[in-house]
N, C-alpha and C positions, 0 to 999 in steps of 0.2 A: 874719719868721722865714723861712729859708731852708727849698729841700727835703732841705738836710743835715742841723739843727738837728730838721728836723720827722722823720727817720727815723731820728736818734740816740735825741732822747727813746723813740718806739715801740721801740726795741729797748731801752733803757731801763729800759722800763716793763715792757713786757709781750712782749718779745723773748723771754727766759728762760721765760715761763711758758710761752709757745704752743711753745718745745721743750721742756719738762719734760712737757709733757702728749704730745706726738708720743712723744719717748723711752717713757714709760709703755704709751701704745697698743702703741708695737713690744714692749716686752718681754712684756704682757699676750695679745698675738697669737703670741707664740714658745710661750709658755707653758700655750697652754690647752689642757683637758682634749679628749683624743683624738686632738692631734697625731702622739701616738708613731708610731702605724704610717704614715700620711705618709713620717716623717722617716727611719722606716726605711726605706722602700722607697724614695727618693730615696738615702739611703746604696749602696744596695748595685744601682742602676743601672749605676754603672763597673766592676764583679766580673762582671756580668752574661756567660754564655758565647754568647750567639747574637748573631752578628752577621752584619749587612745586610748585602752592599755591595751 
């Protein structure tokens, strides 16, 4: 068996699963309880009136 054959089957197999579980993580990390204010305050960094130079 080649290392073509042998990394077709694993994606295959279990290619789809290890990214349906990745996907899942990311959207259960976008989503979790408390992010709001985060997301907020990265929103509104570019509105921000003080600036450095």
């Amino acid at each position: 068996m080649s290392t073509y054959e042998t990394m077709r089957h694993f994606a295959d197999s279990w290619g789809l699963l290890v990214l349906a579980l990745i996907f899942l993580f990311v959207i259960a990390f976008v989503f979790r309880s408390g992010s709001q204010s985060q997301y907020d305050h990265a929103a509104r960094i570019p509105l921000d009136d003080d600036t450095k130079v």
